[in-house]
Every structure is written in structure tokens, then in C-alpha cells.
N, C-alpha and C positions, 0 to 999 in steps of 0.2 A: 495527459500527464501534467500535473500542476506545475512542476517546476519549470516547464518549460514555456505555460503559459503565464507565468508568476515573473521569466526571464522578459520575455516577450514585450510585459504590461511596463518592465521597469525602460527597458529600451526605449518605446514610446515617451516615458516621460522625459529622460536624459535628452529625446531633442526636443523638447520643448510641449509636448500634448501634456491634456488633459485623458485624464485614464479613470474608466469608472471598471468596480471591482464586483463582482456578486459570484455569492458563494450560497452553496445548496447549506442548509444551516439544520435542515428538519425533513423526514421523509415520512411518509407513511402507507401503508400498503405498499404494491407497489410502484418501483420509482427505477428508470433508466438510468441513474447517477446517483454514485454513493456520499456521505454525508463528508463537507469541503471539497465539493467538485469545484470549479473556478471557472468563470468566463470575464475575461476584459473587452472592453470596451473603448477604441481610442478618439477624442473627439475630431480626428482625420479620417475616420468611420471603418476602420479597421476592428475587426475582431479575433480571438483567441480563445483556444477551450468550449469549455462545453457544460452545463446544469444540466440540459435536459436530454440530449442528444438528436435536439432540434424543435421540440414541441412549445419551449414557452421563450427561448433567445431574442427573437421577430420582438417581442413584447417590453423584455429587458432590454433592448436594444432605444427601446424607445423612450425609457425611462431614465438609461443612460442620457438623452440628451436634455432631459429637464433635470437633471443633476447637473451638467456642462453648464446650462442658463441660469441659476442659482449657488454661486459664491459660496451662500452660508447654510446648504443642505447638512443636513444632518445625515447619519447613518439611516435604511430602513426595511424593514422585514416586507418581503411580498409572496401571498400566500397564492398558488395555484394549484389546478383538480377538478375534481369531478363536481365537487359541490360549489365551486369557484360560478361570477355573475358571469365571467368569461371563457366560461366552457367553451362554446362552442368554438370561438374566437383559437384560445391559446391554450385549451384544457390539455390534458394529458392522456395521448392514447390507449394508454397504457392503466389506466382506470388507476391511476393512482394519487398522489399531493405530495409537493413541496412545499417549503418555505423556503425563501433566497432571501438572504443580506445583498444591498445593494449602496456602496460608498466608496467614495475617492479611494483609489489605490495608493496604498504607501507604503512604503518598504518593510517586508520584513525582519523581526531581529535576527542575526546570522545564529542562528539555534542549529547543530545537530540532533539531538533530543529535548523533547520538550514540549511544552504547549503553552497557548494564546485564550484566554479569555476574553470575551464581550459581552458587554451588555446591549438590548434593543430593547428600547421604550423607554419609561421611565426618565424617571430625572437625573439618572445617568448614562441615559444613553450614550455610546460609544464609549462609554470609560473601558481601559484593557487593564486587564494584569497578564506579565508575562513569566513563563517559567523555565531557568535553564536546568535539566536535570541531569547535567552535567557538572554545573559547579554548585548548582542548590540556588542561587542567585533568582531573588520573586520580587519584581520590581512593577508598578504603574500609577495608575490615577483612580482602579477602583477602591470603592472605601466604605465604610461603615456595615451594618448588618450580612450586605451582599458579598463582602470580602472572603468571610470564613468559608460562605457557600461556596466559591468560586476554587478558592485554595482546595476544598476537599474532593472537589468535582474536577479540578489539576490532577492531582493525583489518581481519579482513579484513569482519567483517560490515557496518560504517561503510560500506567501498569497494562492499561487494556493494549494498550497503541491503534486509540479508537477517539474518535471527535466524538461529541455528546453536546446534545441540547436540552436544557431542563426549562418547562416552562414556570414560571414564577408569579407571586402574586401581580396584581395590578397591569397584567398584560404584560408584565416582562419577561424576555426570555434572555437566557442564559446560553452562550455556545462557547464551547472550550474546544479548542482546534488542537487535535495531538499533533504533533510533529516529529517524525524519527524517520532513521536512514530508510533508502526504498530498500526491498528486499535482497538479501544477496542468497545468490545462488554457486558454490562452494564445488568443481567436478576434481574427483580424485580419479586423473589419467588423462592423457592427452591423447583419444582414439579420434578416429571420425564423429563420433555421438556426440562427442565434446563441445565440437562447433556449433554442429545444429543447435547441442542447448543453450549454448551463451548468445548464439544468433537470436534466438528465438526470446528467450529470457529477455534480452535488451529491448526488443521492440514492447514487452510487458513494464519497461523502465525501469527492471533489476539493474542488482549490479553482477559481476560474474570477474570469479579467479576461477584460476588452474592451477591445480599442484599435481605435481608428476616429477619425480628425481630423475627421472629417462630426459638428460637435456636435449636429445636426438628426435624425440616426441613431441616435447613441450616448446616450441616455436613460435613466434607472431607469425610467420606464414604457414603454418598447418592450423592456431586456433588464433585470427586475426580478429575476432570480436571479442575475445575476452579483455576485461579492464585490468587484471593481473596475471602473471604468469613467474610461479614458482616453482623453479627446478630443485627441490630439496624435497627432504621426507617428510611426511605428514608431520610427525613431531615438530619439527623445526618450523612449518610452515603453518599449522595451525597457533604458533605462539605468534607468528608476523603478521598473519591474517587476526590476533583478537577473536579468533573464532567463538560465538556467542550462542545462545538459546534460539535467536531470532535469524540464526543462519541454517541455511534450506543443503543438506549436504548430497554428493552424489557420487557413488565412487561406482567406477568404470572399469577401471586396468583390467581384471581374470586374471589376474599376478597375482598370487596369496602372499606373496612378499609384500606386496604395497598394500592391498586389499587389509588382508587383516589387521593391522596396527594401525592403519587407516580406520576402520571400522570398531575399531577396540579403544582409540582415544577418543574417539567423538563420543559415544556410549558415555564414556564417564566422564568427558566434559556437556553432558545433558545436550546437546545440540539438538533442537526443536524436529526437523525431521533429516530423517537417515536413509536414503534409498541406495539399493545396491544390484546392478545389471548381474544377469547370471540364471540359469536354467534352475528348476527345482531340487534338479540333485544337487547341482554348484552352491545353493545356500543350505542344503544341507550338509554338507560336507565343511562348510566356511560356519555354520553356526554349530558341529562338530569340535571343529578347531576354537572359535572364540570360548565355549563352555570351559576346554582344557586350559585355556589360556588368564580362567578366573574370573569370567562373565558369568552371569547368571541368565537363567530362561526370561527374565523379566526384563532384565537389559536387549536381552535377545529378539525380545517380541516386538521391542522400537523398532525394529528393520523394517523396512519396504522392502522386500525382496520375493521375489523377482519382483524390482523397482518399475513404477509408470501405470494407468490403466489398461485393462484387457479389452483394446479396442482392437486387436489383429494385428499390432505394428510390426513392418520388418526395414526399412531401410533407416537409415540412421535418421532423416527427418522427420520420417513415421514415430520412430523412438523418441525423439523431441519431443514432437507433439505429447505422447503420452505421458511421459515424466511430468511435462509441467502443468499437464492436466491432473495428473495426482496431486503435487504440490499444491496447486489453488484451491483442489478439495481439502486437501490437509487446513488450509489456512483457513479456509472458510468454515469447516468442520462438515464438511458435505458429503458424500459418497461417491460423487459422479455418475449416479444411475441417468438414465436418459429422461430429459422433462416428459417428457409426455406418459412416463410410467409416475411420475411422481405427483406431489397434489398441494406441496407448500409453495410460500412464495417464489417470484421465480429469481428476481433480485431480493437482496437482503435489505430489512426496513428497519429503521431504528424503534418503530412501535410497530407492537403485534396488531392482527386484522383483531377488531371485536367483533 
């Protein structure tokens, strides 16, 4: 989780280290670590995060200290792989390449949405532009021809909420770091399944509310890992919660009191995905009701229902697991078939295999 190794790197510096930064910038084929993974480096020889998930660290760890001995390093890209002189050494078992940024750690802008421009190489090397896509607000040192690239390659990553690396003439490369909230995960009912999924969710580094008007349900001691908890009606609580497209929803109750206006405002405030616990008949009879209630079949087919993969689950853990195995398929846009019946990459790469 970056944030945590992005906390980590700044503490280091607050007592006094030296903190070197490297960030997966470029992937291809495949790669253990998705593109702005984070490893620091303290020069008390401490570490944090992860690029590779241990294949090429040993390496950057070492490169960290010839940054530490040099004052006036510059930023710089390091490529590793199969076709790397150091295969054998620090290759990647995984038959695949990176590219890692590797530069003094400095604090990031305090951005909720947004993203970070760099350059690597060239005769501007390190220059940023950064972007808040909250206030509109595009502020840095990069400048002439590269500027407009960088502005339009901002925004698409913002829309995507995807980091992007474009390589450029004269050996430049171009990395735009998206940055937006981590994912919230949204359960409508305060059951036992509740906890599991806000348990579960958190150690994925979501965030997680609860909404359920049942105040005798909804408790910090029945769901103590959730980061919200709303005892009010969907209506009222998806106005407090900002409920958005990029929010993961999940209603629980088996109350068509709560279930369906639950499931009927989210619909038409487009919430990106909608899963709903409940037997075959139970969402036929609930997508019964939503039709009469002025939904459409097209609204209706957004459902997850019966919500989570058909892995067997029955205890409420079980059920965890499966919902947010759905969820990560949804995000990724994957199916959850089993690898081994499948035949594309196994992690997702920012260039396709040629």
C-alpha cells in the first residue's frame, strides 16, 4: 500500500535520514507490481514497499546508497528483465520488465484527486507538473513543447484513475502518476457479512462505511472495522457519504424496506458496481419490484445479484472472500475464471506482449 510506505519514507526524513524513492514507472509483459508501486530506502538501511515483490529490491537497494554518496544525483530510470546484462543476478522470475525511477524522496502535494507528472532523461530531467483535479489548479517547472504532452497525458490518467508512461523522443520518458481516493467499499445493512467485508476490504487498503437506519444493528462493536457508520436511510446517507461512480456498493439487509430504495437510488445515481446478497428467487422478486417502482431492465442488469463469485461460499468469511473477489474482477474487468483455464497475462501490463 503506498500510502503507507510514502508515510513511512516521510517519518524517516522528519528524524533526520536520507530517503531514497523508486517507483515502478513502466511494465511490460508480465510484472509482480502494478505501475507506481513504491519502495524506500532509508539511509539507516531500513526499507519499505515493494517494486518487485522481491526480485529486483537487493539491487535498488544498492543503488539507493550511491544516491546517499552523491549530493547532486539527479533523478533515474532503471531498466530490469529478461533481456536485462543482469539477468541472472536480479532478473525477473517472472519472465517479465520494469522500469523503476529511482530519487530522493520528497514530499508529496497534499492531492485527493489528481496527478503528478515527470520527466526522465533529457534536459529536463526531473521537472514536474502537478495537477489538482479538484480545484483545476496546474502548477510546476515543466515547460516548453513537453508541457502540452504532459497536460494531455494528466488528464487522461485523472479520467482513467491509471498512472501512464509515454516513452518520448531522445530517450525521454514521460510518467504521470494518477492519484485518487483508494477504493471505497459502501455495505447497505449491518449483518455479520458486513464485518467480514469491511475486514477484509481494509487489509485490500479500501475504505469502508455502513449504512443501515436499524441503530440496534449498526454499532462499532458488531462492525468495528468499518471507517463509517450511518444509522440513517440510504437517501440521507448516500447524500453524506458523496456517494460517487467510483464507489463499490453492497446491500445486505433481505429487508425490501431498506434493500430496495437502497438499490433504486444507487441505479440512478450510476454507482460503478451494485452487488446485492439474496437467492435467485429473492432478486427476482426484488428486480419484480424495482421494474414497478420505474426502473428499467437496463438499470436492472447493473445488479450483481446474487452478489460475489460462485466459489461454494457459505459462512459469512466465505461470503467476504467472494464479494470482493467479484469486486476486483469488476475493477480489473476480468471474469474470475481460474488461471490455469485461462491463457492471457497473469498480472496486468501497461504494453501488450508482441
Amino acid at each position: 500500500m503506498n500510502d503507507e510506505t510514502l508515510t513511512t519514507a516521510a517519518d524517516w526524513v522528519a528524524r533526520g535520514d536520507d530517503v531514497a524513492l523508486a517507483t515502478v514507472v513502466r511494465t511490460y509483459r508480465s510484472a509482480p507490481r502494478p505501475i507506481g508501486s513504491v519502495f524506500a530506502i532509508s539511509s539507516s538501511g531500513e526499507m519499505a514497499g515493494s517494486v518487485s515483490g522481491g526480485c529486483v529490491e537487493g539491487d535498488i537497494y544498492g543503488a539507493a546508497q550511491e544516491l546517499f554518496a552523491d549530493e547532486t544525483a539527479e533523478p533515474r530510470l532503471i531498466h530490469y528483465g529478461i533481456s536485462d546484462d543482469l539477468a541472472l543476478e536480479v532478473g525477473l522470475a517472472c519472465g517479465g520488465e520494469l522500469w523503476v525511477s529511482l530519487d530522493r524522496f520528497h514530499a508529496r502535494p497534499a492531492l485527493r484527486r489528481g496527478a503528478i507528472a515527470t520527466i526522465f532523461n533529457g534536459d529536463q530531467n526531473g521537472k514536474s507538473l502537478v495537477f489538482d483535479a479538484d480545484t483545476g489548479a496546474l502548477a510546476g517547472t515543466l515547460a516548453g513543447d513537453l508541457r502540452p504532452i504532459a497536460e494531455q497525458t494528466i488528464a487522461d490518467a485523472v479520467a482513467r484513475e491509471e498512472s501512464i508512461a509515454l516513452d518520448l523522443e531522445g530517450d525521454v520518458t514521460l510518467f504521470v502518476e494518477s492519484i485518487h481516493p483508494a477504493p471505497r467499499v459502501v455495505v447497505v445493512g449491518a449483518v455479520d457479512t458486513a464485518e467480514a467485508l469491511c475486514r477484509m476490504a481494509k487489509t485490500l487498503g479500501w475504505r469502508t462505511a455502513i449504512v443501515d437506519p436499524r441503530a440496534k444493528f449498526a454499532t462499532p462493536e458488531r462492525i468495528p472495522s468499518a471507517d463509517v457508520i450511518l444509522t440513517s436511510w440510504p437517501d440521507t446517507a448516500y447524500a453524506e457519504l458523496a456517494l460517487e461512480a467510483a464507489d463499490h456498493l453492497v446491500v445486505l439487509t433481505h429487508d425490501p424496506k431498506i434493500d430496495d430504495p437502497a438499490i433504486s437510488l444507487a441505479l440512478n445515481l450510476d454507482v460503478g458496481y451494485l452487488g446485492a446478497l439474496g437467492s435467485r428467487r429473492t432478486q427476482e422478486k426484488r428486480n419484480a419490484r424495482l421494474r414497478e417502482s420505474g426502473n428499467t431492465d437496463e438499470q436492472i442488469d447493473r445488479i450483481y445479484g446474487p452478489v460475489g463469485l460462485d466459489i461454494g461460499a457459505h459462512s459469512p468469511a466465505e461470503t467476504a472472500v467472494a464479494i470482493l473477489a467479484e469486486i476486483i474482477g469488476y475493477r480489473s474487468g476480468r471474469g474470475g475464471q481460474p488461471l490455469k483455464h485461462t491463457t492471457g497475462r497473469i498480472h496486468p501490463s501497461e504494453e501488450s506482449e508482441s
